[in-house]
C-alpha positions as CSV (number, residue, x, y, z in Angstrom):
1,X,-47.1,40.8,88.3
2,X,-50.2,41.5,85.6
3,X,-50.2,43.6,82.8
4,X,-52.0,46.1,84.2
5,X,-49.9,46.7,87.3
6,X,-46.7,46.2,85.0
7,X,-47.6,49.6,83.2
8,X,-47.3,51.3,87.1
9,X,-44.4,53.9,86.7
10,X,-44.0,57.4,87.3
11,X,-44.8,58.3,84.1
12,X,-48.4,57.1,84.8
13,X,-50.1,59.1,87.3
14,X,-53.4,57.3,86.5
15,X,-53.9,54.1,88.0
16,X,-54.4,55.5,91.3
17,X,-57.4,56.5,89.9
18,X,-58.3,52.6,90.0
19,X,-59.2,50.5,92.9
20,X,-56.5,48.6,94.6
21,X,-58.1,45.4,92.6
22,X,-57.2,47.4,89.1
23,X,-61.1,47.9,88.7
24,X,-61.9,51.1,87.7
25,X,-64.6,52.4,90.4
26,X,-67.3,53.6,87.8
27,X,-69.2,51.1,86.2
28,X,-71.6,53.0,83.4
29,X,-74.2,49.7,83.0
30,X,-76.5,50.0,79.5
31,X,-78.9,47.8,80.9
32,X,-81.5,48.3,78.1
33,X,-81.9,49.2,74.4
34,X,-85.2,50.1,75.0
35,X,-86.5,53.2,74.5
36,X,-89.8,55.9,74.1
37,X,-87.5,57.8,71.7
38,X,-85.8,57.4,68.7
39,X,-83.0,59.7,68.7
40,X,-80.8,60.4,65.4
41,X,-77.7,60.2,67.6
42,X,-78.2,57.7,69.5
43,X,-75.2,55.3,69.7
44,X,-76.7,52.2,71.8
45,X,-79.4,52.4,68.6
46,X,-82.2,52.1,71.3
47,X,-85.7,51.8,70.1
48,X,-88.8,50.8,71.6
49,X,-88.7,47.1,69.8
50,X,-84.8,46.4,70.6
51,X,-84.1,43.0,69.9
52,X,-81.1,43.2,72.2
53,X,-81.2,40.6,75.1
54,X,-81.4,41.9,78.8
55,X,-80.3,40.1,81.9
56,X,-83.1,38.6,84.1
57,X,-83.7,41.0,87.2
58,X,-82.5,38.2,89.4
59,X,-79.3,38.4,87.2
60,X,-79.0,42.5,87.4
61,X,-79.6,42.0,91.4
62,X,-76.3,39.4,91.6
63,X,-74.4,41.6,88.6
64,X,-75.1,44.4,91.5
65,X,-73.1,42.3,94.6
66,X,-70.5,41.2,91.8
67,X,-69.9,44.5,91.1
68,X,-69.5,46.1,94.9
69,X,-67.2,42.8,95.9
70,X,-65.0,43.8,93.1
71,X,-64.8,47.4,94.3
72,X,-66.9,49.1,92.3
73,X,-67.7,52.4,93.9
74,X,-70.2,53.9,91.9
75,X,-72.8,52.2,89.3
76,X,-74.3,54.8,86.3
77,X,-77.4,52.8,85.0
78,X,-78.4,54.0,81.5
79,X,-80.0,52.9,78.1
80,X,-82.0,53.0,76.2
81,X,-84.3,54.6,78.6
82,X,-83.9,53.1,82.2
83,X,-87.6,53.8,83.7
84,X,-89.1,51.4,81.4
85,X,-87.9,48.6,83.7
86,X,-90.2,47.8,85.9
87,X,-88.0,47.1,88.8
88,X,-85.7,49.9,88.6
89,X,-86.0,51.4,92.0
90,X,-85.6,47.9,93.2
91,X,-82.2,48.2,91.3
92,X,-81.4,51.6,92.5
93,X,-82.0,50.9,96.3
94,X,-79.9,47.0,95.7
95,X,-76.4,49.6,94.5
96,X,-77.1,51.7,97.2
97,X,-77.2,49.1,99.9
98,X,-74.3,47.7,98.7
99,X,-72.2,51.3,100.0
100,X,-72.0,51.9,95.9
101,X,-73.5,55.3,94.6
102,X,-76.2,55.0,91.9
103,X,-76.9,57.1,89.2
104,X,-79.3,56.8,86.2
105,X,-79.8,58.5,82.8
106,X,-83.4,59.2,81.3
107,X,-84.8,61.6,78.5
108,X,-87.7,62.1,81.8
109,X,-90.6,61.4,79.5
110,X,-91.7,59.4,82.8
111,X,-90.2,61.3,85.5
112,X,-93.5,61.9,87.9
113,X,-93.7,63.7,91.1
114,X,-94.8,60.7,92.3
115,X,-92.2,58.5,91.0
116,X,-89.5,61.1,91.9
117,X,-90.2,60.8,95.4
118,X,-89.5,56.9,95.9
119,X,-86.5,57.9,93.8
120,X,-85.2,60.2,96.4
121,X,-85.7,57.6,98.8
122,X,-83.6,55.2,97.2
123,X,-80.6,56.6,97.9
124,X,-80.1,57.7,94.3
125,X,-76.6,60.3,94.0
126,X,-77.4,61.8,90.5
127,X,-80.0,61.8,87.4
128,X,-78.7,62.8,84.2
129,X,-81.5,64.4,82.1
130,X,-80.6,64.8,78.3
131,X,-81.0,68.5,76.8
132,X,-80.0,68.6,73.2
133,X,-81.4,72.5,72.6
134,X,-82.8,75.3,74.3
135,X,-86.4,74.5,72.7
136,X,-88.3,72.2,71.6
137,X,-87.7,73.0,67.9
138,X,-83.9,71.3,68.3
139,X,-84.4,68.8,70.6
140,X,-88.1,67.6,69.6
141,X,-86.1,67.0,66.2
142,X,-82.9,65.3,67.5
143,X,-85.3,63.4,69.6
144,X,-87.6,62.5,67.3
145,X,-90.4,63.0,69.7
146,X,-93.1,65.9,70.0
147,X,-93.1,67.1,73.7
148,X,-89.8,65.8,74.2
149,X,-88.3,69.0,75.3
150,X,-91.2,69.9,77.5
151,X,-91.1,66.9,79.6
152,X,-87.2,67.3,79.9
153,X,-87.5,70.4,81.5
154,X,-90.7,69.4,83.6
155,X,-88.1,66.3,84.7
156,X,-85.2,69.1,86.1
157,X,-88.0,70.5,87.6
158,X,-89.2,67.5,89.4
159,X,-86.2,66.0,90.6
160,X,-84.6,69.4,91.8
161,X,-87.9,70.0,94.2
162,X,-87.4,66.2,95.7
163,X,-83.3,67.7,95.9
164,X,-82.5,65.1,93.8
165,X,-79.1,66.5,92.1
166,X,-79.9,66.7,88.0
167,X,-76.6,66.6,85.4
168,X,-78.1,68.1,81.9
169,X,-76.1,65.7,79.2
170,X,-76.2,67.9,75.7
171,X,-74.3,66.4,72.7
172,X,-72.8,69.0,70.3
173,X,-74.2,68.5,66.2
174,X,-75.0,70.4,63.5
175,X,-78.5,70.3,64.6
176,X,-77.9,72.2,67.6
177,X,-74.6,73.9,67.8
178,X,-76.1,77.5,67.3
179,X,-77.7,76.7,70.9
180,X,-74.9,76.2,72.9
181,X,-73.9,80.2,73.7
182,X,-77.5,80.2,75.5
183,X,-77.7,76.9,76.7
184,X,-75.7,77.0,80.2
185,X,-78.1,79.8,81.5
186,X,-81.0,77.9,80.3
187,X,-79.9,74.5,82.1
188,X,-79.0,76.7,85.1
189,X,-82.3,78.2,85.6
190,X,-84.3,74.5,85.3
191,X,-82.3,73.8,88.4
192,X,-79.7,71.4,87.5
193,X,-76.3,70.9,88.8
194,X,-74.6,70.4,86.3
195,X,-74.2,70.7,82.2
196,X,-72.0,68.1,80.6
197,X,-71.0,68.9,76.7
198,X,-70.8,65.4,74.9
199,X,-68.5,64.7,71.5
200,X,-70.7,63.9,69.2
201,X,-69.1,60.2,68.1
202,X,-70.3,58.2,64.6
203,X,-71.5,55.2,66.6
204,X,-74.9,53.5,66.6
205,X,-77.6,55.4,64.7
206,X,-75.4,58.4,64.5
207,X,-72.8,56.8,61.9
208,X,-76.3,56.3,60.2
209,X,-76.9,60.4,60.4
210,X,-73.6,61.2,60.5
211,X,-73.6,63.4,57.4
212,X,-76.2,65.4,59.1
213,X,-75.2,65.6,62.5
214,X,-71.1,65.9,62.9
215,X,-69.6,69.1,62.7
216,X,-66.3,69.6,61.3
217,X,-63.2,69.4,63.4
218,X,-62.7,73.4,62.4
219,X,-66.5,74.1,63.6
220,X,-66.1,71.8,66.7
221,X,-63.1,73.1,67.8
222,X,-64.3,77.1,67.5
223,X,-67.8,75.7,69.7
224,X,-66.0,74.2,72.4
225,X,-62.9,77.1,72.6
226,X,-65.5,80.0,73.2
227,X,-67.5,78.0,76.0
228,X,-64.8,77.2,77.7
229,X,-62.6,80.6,77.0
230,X,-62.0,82.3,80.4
231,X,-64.4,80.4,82.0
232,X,-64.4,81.3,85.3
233,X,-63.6,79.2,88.7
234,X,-68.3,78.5,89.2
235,X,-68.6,77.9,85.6
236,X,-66.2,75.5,85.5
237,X,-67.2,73.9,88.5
238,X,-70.5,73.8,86.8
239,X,-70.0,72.8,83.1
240,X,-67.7,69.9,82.0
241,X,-66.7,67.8,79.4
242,X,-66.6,64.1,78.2
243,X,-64.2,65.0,75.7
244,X,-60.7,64.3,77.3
245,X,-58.9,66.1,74.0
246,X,-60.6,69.2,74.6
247,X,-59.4,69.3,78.5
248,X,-55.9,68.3,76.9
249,X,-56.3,70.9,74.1
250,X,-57.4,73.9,76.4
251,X,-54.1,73.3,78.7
252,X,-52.0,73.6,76.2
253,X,-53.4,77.1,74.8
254,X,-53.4,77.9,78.6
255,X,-56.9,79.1,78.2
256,X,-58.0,76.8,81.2
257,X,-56.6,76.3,84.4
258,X,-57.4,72.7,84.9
259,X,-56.4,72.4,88.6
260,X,-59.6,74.1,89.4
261,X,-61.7,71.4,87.9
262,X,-62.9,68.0,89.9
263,X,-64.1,66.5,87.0
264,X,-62.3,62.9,86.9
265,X,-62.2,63.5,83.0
266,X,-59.9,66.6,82.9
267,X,-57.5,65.0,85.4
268,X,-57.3,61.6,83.7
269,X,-58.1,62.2,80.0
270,X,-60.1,58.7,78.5
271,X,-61.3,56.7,80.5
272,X,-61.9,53.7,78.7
273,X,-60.4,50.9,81.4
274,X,-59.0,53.3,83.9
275,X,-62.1,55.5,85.4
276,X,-64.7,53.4,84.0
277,X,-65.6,50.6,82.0
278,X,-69.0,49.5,80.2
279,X,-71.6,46.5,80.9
280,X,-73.7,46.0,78.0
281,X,-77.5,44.7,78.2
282,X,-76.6,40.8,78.1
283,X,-73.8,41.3,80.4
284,X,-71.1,41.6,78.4
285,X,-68.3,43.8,80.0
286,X,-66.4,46.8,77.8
287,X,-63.8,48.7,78.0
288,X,-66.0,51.9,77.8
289,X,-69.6,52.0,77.1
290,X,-68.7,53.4,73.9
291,X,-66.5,50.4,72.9
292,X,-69.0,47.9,72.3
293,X,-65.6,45.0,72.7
294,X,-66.6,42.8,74.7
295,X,-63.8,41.0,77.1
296,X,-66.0,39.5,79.5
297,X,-69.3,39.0,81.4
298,X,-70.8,40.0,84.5
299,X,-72.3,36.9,84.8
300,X,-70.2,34.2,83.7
301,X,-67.1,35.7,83.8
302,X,-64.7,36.6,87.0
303,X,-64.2,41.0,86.9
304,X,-61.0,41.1,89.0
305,X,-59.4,38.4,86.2
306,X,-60.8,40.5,83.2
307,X,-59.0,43.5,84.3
308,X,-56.0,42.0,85.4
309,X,-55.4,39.8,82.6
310,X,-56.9,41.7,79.5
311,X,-54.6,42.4,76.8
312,X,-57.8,44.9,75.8
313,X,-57.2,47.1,78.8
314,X,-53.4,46.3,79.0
315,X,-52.7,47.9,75.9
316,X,-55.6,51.2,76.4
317,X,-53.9,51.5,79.8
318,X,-50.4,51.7,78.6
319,X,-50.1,54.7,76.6
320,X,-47.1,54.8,75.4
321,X,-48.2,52.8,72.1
322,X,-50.8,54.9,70.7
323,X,-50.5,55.3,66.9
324,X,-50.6,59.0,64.7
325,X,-51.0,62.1,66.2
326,X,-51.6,60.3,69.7
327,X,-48.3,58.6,69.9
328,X,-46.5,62.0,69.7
329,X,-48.5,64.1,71.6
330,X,-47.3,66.2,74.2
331,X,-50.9,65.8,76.2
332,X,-50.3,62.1,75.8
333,X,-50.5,60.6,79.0
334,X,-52.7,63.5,80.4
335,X,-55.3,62.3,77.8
336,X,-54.5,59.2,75.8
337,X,-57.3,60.5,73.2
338,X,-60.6,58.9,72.9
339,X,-60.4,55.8,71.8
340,X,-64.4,55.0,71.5
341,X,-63.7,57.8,68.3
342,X,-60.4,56.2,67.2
343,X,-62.2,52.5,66.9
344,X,-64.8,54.5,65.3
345,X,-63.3,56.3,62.8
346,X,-60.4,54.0,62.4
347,X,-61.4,50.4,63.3
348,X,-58.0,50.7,65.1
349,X,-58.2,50.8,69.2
350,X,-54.7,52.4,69.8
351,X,-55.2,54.6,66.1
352,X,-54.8,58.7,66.8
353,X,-58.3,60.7,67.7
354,X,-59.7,62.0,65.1
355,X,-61.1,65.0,66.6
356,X,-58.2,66.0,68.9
357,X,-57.7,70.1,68.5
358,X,-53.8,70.1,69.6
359,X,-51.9,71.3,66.3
């Protein structure tokens, strides 16, 4: 038996969660650092001039068929900023013929009507558009780019006329946080589908700006209890989370009835290993695309033997062994804590989440 099956008891209600091949069925692909922005918080530090290497296109097409004979079920392509490569469609329509859903993230500087129609031909399931204010005046500034905002919204626009389905991605900082009572009605009426509130994490470019961008755990907590606070059955359905701690946090205050959300976050908690797993620009495989550990590559490496044989994703899966407030936490195995944050903060994979709410 491997490791990873060896953690399957009753006490872990997770794994089902996973393919029968223990490969988590998301696979959230960074294939480039490039980027038309700058942004403060970013934490792939993509510029325009990345000196990070990519994988040939003829490598990304057999990364594509190594991922869907694995199991893979659906394939999030992000960057950097994804419609600089040339050949992304080509990319888009190579998932999608494969039986794999495809979903890309841009900042939709080059979102066209034009372009947005061959996208909806694809096949494509989802766009995630990032919104990091309700003007341009906060995200022009987090973004580091005049017209930013502008051609965000224009993007929602765009894609919600071809039907494309949009998911606004806005990250929660000191730059912005007075934005966020207003921000769901704003996002609502560009079109989108959905609005998904990001931790703020000390990685990349923001440990660089982290003095200027992280809110304390006091303010944090406060933001993210009155947006969520009675939420009702359509908001939730609408607005989520990729902070498992706050899910975990919110059940235990009762002030959210979890069984009414879908979201694969607020049933599983992290899902570093377990729900997903990273593939950086060169290949390498992660544990989450926020853990830049590499155990493996796409392209020289086997993916059924990384996940089977990892001690990486052994120990994130078992959750028993987490350290501080983690390892005694009632929410434990409902959550497990981010451990992108923990490795962060601490250096320490299995070390307690720094930003975790539960007293």
């Amino acid at each position: 038996m491997n490791e990873i099956s060896s953690n399957n008891n009753t006490k872990n209600k997770f794994l089902p969660y996973t393919s029968p091949t223990n490969i988590p069925h998301i696979a959230s692909w960074i294939i480039t650092t490039r980027c038309n922005m700058k942004c403060v918080h970013c934490y792939p530090d993509a510029s325009i001039d990345s000196p990070e290497p990519e994988l040939t296109e003829n490598q990304q097409i057999a990364a594509i068929k190594t991922l869907a004979n694995a199991g893979v079920k659906c394939v999030i392509l992000s960057g950097g900023e994804v419609l600089i490569i040339k050949h992304i469609l080509k990319l888009i329509t190579t998932i999608v013929s494969y039986g794999m859903k495809a979903w890309i993230c841009t900042n939709g500087v080059l979102v066209t009507p034009m372009f947005a129609a061959k996208l909806k031909d694809s096949g494509i399931s989802m766009v995630s558009v990032s919104i990091d204010g309700i003007d341009a005046s906060t995200h022009d500034v987090l973004r580091e780019c005049k017209g930013a905002f502008e051609n965000a919204i224009n993007a929602i626009g765009i894609l919600s006329s071809k039907d494309i389905p949009v998911m606004v991605d806005y990250t929660a900082t000191k730059i912005n946080v007075t934005n966020l009572k207003n921000l769901r009605t704003m996002v609502q009426n560009t079109g989108a589908k959905k609005l998904n509130i990001k931790r703020f994490r000390p990685l990349g470019r923001g440990r660089k700006n982290i003095e200027s961008l992280q809110l304390s755990l006091g303010e944090y907590g406060s933001l993210m209890e009155d947006y969520f606070y009675n939420v009702s059955d359509s908001q939730l359905a609408y607005t989520c989370t990729d902070d498992p701690a706050i899910y975990a946090y919110l059940r235990t205050v009762k002030r959210l009835n979890i069984e009414n959300s879908n979201n694969l976050k607020s049933r599983i908690g992290c899902m570093a290993g377990l729900g997903w797993f990273g593939i950086l620009s060169n290949g390498d495989i992660t544990p989450c695309p926020l853990l830049k550990i590499p155990i493996g590559n796409i392209i020289y490496d086997d993916l059924k033997s990384i996940f089977s044989t990892t001690q990486i994703i052994s120990s994130i899966l078992d959750r028993t062994n987490r350290k501080g407030a983690c390892g005694s936490c009632p929410e434990n195995n409902n959550c497990g804590g981010c451990r992108a944050h923990a490795f962060a903060v601490s250096g320490d994979l299995l070390g307690e989440d720094p930003f975790c709410l539960i007293p």
